[in-house]
C-alpha positions as CSV (number, residue, x, y, z in Angstrom):
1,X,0.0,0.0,0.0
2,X,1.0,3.2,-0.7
3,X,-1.1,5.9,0.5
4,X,-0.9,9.4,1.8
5,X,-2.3,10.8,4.8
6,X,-2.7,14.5,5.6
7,X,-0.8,15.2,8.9
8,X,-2.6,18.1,11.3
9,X,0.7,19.3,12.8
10,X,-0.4,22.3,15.9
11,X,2.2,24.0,18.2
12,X,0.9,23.8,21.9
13,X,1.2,27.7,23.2
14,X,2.8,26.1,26.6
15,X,4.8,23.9,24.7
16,X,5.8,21.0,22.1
17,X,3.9,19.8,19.7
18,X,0.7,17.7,18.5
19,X,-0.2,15.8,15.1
20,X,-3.0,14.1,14.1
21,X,-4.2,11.8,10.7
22,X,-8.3,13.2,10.2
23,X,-8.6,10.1,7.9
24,X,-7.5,7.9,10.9
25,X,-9.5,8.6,14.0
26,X,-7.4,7.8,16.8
27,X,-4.0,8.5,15.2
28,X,-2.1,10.6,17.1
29,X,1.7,12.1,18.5
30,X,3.0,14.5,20.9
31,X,6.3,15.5,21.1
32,X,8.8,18.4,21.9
33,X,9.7,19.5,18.9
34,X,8.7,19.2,15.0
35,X,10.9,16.9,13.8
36,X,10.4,14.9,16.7
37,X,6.4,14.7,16.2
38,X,7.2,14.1,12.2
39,X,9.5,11.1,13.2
40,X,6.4,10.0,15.6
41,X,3.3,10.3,13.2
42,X,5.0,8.3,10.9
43,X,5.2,5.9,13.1
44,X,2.0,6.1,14.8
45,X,0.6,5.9,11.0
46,X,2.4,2.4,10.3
47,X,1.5,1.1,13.6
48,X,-2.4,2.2,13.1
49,X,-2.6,0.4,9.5
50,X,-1.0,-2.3,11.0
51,X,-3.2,-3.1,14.2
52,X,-6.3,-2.5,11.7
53,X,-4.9,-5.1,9.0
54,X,-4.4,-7.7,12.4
55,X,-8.0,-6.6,13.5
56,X,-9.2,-7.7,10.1
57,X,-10.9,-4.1,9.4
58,X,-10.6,-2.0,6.2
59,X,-8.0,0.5,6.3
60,X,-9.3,4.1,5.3
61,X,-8.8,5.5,2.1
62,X,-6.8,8.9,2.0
63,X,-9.7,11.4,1.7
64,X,-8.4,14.4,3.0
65,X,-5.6,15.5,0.6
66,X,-5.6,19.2,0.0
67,X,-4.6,21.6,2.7
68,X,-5.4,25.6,2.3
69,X,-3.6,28.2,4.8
70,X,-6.0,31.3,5.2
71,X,-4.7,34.5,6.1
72,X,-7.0,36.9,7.5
């Protein structure tokens, strides 16, 4: 498979960092910095497909693939 995910990245105000897959409910990471989170969401990503493949359940197809920045 060979899929790609949009990855919610968000800075907590106190600090570190959050990121989240909308088209996998449940997949998450926190960590201190970006490239810390990156490194993590990957992971959490493989390790999501792969307990849903062992649970015998249909892995979601990618539906959310554009991303729009909005400045106001």
């Amino acid at each position: 498979m060979n899929s790609k995910y949009l990855v919610i990245f968000e800075k907590n105000p106190d600090g570190g960092y959050g990121a989240y897959v909308p088209d996998l409910p449940g997949c998450v990471a926190v960590g201190e910095t970006h490239t810390e989170v990156s490194q993590l969401i990957e992971e959490a990503i493989k390790f999501h497909i792969e307990g849903l493949l062992e649970e015998g359940l249909e892995i979601p197809e990618p539906t959310s693939i554009e991303s729009k920045l909005v400045e106001i």
